[in-house]
N, C-alpha and C positions, 0 to 999 in steps of 0.2 A: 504494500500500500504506500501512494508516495505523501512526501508532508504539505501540508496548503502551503501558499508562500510565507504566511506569518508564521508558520510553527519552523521552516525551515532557515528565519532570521534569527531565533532565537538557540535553534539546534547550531547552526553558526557561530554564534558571540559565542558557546561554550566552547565551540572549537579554537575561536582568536582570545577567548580570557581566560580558560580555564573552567571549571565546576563553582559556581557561587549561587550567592542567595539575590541577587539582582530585580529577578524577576518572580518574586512570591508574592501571594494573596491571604494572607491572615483573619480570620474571625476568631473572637474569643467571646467566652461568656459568663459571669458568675452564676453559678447554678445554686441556688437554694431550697433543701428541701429530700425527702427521700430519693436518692440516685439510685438507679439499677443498672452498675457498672456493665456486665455481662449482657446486659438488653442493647447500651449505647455500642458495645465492642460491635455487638451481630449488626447493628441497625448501620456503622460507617461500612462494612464489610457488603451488607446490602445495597446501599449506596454506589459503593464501587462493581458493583456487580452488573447493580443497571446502568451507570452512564461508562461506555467502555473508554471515554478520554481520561477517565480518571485512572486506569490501569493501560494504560499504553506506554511502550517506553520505545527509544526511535535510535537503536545501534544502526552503524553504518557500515556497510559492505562497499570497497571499494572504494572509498571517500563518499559516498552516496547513502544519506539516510533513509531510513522505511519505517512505516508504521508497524510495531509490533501488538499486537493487542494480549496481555497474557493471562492467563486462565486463573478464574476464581480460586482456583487450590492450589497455586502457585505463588500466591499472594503471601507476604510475611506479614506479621503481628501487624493490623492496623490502627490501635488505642494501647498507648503505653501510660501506664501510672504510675506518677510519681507523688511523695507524701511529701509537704511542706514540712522543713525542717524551722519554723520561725525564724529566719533571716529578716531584717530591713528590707522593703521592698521589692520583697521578695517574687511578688504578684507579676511585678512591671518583667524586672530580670526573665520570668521565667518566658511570659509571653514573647517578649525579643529573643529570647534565644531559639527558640518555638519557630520563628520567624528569620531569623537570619541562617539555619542550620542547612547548610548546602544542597540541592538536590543537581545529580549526575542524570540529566535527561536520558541519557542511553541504558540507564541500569536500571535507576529509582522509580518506582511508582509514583506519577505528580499529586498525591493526595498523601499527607501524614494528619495523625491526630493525637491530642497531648490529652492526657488529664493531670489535671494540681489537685491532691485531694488537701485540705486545709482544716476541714472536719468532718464526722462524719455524714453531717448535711449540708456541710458547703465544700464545694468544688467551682473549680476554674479548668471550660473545654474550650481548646483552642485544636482549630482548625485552621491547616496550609496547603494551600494549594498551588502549583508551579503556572503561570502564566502561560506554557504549554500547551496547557489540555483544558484553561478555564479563563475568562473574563470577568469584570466585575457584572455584569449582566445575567452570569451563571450563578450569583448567590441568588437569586430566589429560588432555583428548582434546585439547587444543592442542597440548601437549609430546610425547604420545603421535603425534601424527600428524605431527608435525616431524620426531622420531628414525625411522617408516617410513618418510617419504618421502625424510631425508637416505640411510638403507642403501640405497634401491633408486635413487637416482640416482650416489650413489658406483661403483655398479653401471652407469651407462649405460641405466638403467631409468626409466620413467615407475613409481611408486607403482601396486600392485595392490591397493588396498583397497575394499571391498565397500560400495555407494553409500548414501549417508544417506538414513534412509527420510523426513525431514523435514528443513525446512531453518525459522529462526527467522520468517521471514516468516509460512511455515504455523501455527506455532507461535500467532504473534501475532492473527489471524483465528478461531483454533481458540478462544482463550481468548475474547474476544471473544463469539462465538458459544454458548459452553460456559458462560460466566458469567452472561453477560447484561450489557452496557453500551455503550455507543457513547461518543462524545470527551465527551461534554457529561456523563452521568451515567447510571447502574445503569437496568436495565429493572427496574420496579418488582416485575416477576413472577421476577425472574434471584436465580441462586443469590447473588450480592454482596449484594442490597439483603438478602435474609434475613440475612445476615453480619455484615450493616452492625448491626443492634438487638441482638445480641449488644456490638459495640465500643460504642456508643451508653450502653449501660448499663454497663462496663466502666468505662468513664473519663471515667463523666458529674464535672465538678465538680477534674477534673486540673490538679495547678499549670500555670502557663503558663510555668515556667524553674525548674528545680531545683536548689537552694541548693547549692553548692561550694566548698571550702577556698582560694577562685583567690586568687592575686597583687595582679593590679587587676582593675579594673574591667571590665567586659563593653563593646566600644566600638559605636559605633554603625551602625557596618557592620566585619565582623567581614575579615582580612586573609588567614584560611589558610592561615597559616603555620603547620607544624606541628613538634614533635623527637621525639623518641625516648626512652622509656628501657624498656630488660631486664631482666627478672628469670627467674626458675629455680622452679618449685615442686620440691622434690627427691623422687628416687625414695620415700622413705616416707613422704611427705602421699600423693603421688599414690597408692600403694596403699592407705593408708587412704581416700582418698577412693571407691576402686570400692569398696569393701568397706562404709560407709555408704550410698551408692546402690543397693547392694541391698539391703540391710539393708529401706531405704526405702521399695524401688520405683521409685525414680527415676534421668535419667541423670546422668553427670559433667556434664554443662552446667548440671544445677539446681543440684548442689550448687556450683561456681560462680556459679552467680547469686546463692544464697541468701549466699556470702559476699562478694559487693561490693554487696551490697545492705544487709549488715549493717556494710563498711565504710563508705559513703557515709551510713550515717545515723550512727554512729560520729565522722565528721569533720563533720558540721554539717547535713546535707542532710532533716533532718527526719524524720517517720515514714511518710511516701507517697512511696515509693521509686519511678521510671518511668524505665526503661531500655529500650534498643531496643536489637534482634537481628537477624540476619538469619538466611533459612531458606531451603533451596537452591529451591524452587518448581519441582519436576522431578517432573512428577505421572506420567507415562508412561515406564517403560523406551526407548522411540524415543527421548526429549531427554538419555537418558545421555552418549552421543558426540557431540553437537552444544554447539558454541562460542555461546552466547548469552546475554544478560542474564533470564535467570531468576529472581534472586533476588527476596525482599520481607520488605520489617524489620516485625517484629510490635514492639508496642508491652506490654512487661510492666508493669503498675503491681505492688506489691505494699505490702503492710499489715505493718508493724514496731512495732503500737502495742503495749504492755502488756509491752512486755521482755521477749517470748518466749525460750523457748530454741534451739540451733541448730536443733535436730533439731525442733521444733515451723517454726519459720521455715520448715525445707524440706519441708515441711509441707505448711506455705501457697504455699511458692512450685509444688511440682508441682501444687495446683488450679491456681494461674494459669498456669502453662505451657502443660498440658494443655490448659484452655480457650483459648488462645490460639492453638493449634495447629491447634484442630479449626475455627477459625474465618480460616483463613490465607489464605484464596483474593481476599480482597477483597485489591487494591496499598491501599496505604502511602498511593500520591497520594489515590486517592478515598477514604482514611478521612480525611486529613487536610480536604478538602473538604467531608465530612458532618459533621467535627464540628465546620470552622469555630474552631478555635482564634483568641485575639490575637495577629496574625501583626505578625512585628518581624522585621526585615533582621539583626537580632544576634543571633540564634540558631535553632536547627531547630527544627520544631514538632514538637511531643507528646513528643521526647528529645532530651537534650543528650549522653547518654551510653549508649555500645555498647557491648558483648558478643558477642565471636566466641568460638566454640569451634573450632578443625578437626581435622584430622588430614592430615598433609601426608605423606600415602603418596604419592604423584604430583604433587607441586606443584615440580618437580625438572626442570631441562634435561638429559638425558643424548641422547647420541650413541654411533653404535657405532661402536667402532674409538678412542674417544677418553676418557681419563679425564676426567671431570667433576667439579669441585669448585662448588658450590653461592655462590655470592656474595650477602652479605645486598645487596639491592635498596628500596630506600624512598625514597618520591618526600619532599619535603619541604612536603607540602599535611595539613591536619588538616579532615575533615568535621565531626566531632564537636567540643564540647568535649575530650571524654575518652573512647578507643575501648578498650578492655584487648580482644588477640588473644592466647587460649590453642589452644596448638598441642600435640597429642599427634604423637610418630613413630611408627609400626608395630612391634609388638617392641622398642619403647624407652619403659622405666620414667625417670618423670620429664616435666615439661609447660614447654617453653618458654614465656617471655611476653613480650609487647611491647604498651607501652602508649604508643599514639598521643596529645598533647593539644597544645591550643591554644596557642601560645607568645604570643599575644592576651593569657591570663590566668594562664598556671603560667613561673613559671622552673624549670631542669630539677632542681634540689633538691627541690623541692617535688613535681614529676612521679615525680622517683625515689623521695622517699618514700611517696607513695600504693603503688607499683608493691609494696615493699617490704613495707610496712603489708599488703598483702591476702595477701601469704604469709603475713606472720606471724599471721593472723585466722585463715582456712584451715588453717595448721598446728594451732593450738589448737581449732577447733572440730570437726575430723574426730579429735582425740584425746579430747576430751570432749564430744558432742556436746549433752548434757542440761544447759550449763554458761549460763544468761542471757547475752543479749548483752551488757550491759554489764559484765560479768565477761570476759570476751574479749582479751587482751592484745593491743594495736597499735602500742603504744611500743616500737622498741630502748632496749636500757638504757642507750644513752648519754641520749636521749630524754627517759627517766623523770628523769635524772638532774639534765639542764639544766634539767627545768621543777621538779624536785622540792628540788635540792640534793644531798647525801652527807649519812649519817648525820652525820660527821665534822663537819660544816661546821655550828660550834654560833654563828658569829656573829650580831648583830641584821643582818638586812639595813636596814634604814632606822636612823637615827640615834638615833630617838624609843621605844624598845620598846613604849613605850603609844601610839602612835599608832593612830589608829581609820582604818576605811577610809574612810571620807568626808573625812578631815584628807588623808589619804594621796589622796586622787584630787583635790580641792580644789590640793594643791599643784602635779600635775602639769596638771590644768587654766590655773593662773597661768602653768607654766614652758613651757608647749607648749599655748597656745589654737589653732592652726592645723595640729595634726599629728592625722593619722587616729587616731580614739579608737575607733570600733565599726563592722563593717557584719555586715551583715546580710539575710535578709527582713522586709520588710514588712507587719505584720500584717494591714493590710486586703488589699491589694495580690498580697503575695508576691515581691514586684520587689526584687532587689538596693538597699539603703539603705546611704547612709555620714554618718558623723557626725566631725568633728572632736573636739576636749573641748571646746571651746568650746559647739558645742550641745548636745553630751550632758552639759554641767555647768547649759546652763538649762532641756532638758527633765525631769532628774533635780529639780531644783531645785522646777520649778514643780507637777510628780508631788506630792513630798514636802510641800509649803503643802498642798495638793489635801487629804492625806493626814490634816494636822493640823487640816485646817479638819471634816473629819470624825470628831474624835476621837481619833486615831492619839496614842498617849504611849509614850514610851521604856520598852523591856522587853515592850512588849505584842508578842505575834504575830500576824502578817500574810500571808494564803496568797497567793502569784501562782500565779494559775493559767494559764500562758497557754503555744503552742508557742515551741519556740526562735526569736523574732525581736526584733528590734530594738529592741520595747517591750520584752518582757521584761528583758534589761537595763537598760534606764530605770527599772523598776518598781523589781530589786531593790537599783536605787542610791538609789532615793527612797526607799524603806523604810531603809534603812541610814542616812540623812540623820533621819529624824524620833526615831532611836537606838531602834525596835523591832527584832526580828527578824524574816528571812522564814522563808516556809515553800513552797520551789518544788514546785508538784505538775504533773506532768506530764496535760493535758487528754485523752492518749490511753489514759490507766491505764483497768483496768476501775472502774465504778462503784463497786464494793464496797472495791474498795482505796480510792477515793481517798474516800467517807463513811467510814471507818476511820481514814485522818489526819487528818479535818475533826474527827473525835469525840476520838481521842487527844491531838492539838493543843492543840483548844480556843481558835481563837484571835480573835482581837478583834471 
């Protein structure tokens, strides 16, 4: 049996990284209450019996992997217990470890299950499952079929539920067949390869790594290692926010995208915003109860030039959605194959940053007979740079958030502020949505404060009141040649650049001669025109060096705006 193309990108990364915990799926649960350990043992065993991706393991003959499906009786110990020994947080420890404990796609069964027994009517069941053989879309009929099969073995019963009309295998042959592509590439006449000149023209000309507020540096093989931080959108964003989607036409997940999209180019990320999503890829009622790797991440780009406003943004962003939607069937692997990106070991191609939207009606271990209390579960692996997961509950006003990022490049300050920063954008654009984006408030006031000052606070900050800002960046050039002065993109490039002051005081310098050797005299004005990169600051320190003023125009305004300051101006 061969692997779909997403189960064969992941069978891959373990061939280029090695056996990790990367790509797991964790549930946990406090269980309280009479447990019938040997009912829960039958009822996962069950479980794996009827969805066959949960017992499939994919060794490779040749270099070439296959579907292996292996037999019920072949299957080792599925529920292992273990007794809390009262440690310190102990609870958290055990679920992360639960979680990050390697699974070898060619060997391991993608499904394990832990018990914490704590007393004898409290337990903690944690549930992992490999990203292989399941999606976040697959905890309902996972969980769902766990809580049947534990009632009717509590019972002394086998599970009487009514046989799956497919099994992922079928699945994977069907699509196959149904698309058109074989291992190597699209049949030229199959519905993919028409999908393909859609995404071809979409993101002809897409940066190769999208500029971010990170910490450090991007390393050269990335460690994935990930943290966490929470946030809250509160019940009245979240009702304004349905209340502008209809308004619209569009869903809560656009108006979501339209504002981390207007965050990300807000904190530095340019005006070609490319964020990737995932979308459940469940094209037949048959794959609703079945446990499988279904999913596939569309790649959104979207256009922020001319300092729309919100409501125009979301605008734009339901064309690109829509279009994105309607062209979903190609996987992820073979777009990333046809458009041939410059592929680097330090980051993913065509996005570094996701967007989930869910609704976690079923995403819940419950058992009957036992109260369940929900245990947050997260492995500590980051795929993404930056993954933001908004989670709606059913009949609950208000959007949980969790934002996954690389601990590679963010300390968790800086994670928690972004996390922070997109409520406070969101809260202000669904109350005024006709407001420019860069009218948009992103600073808390403490925020505003530290970068701005207190009215109150009438002192000179530097010694000199008349000091110029070339005097003033000259000095801390001399007193700090060696400490990070600027980074940035790269103008030709687009690549992450860093500068100390030591270089950005001789490429401002040698700009600025450039500048005088053509004319440039103090008082005269000078437009840069160029996007937010790393020249650009050099430009407008060399202009500030030759004592003219600049004049920053942004190259993505429309034409007419930006002949209007060229005339008003007037400058050199």
């Amino acid at each position: 049996l061969p692997l779909s193309p997403a189960q064969r990108r992941l069978w891959f990364l373990q061939q280029l990284h090695g056996v990790g915990s990367d790509y797991t799926i964790p549930f946990a649960a406090r269980l309280t209450g009479p447990l019938d350990v040997a009912a829960l043992r039958a009822a996962v065993l069950d479980v794996m019996a009827r969805h066959e991706s949960l017992r499939t393991v994919f060794p490779a003959a040749d270099g070439q992997p296959r579907q292996h499906i292996v037999d019920v009786s072949d299957l080792p110990e599925p529920l292992t217990v273990t007794d809390a020994g009262g440690e310190a947080d102990e609870l958290r420890l055990y679920v992360e470890e639960m979680a990050r404990t390697p699974f070898d796609v060619e060997r391991d069964a993608p499904l394990r299950a832990g018990l914490l027994r704590l007393a004898v009517d409290q337990h903690v069941v944690v549930l992992v499952v490999h990203h292989i053989a399941a999606d976040q879309w697959s905890a309902r009929p996972l969980l769902t079929d766990l809580a049947t099969a534990y009632a009717a073995r509590t019972g002394g019963e086998a599970p009487a539920w009514p046989p799956l009309p497919v099994q992922y295998a079928d699945f994977t042959l069907w699509q196959r067949a149904t698309l058109g592509w074989d291992d190597d590439a699209p049949h030229p006449d199959g519905v993919v390869a028409a999908q393909l000149d859609h995404w071809r023209d979409a993101l002809r000309d897409l940066p190769a790594e999208l500029p971010l507020p990170a910490d450090r540096p991007r390393p050269p093989v990335p460690s994935h290692r990930g943290g966490f931080a929470r946030f809250t959108v509160p019940p009245a964003v979240h009702t304004a926010m349905r209340t502008l989607a209809r308004t619209e036409s569009t869903s809560l997940f656009m108006v979501a995208h339209a504002a981390l999209a207007a965050l990300l180019a807000r904190t530095g990320s340019g005006r070609d915003i490319v964020i990737g999503t995932p979308v459940a890829g469940r094209h037949d009622t048959a794959l609703d109860d079945l446990v499988g790797f279904f999913v596939n991440n569309l790649v959104l780009r979207t256009d922020l030039s001319g300092d729309p406003s919100f409501r125009d943004l979301l605008r734009r962003v339901r064309e690109t959605d829509l279009a994105a939607y309607a062209h979903a069937d190609v996987p992820f692997e073979h777009l990333v194959d046809a458009l041939a990106p410059h592929r680097s070991l330090s980051r993913h191609p065509l996005f570094q940053v996701m967007l989930a939207y869910e609704n976690r009606q079923a995403g819940e271990i419950g058992l009957p007979g036992l109260t369940t209390t929900t245990v947050p579960a997260f492995g500590r692996s980051a795929k993404f740079d930056l993954t933001f997961t908004l989670a709606e509950r059913d009949g609950a006003d208000g959007i949980e958030g969790v934002l996954e990022y690389a601990e590679d490049l963010f300390e968790p300050a800086t994670a928690q502020a972004l996390a922070d920063r997109l409520v406070r954008l969101l809260t202000e654009a669904v109350a005024a949505p006709t407001t420019p984006l860069h009218r948009l408030e992103i600073l808390s006031p403490d925020e505003r404060t530290a970068l701005l000052g207190r009215p109150e606070d009438t002192a000179v900050p530097h010694e000199d009141a008349t000091s110029t800002l070339p005097g003033l960046f000259a000095a801390a050039a001399a007193a700090h040649p060696d400490a990070p002065a600027l980074a940035g993109p790269d103008l030709a490039t687009g690549d992450r650049t860093e500068l100390d002051y030591r270089q950005l005081d001789i490429a401002a310098s040698a700009l600025a001669h450039d500048l005088i050797a053509h004319g440039v005299r103090p008082q005269d004005r000078v437009v840069v025109m160029l996007p937010r990169t790393v020249e650009a600051v050099v430009a407008l320190l060399a202009v500030a060096r030759t004592g003219a003023v600049y004049l920053p125009v942004d190259p993505d305004y429309p034409a007419e705006r930006i002949a209007h300051m060229l005339t008003d101006a007037a400058p050199a």
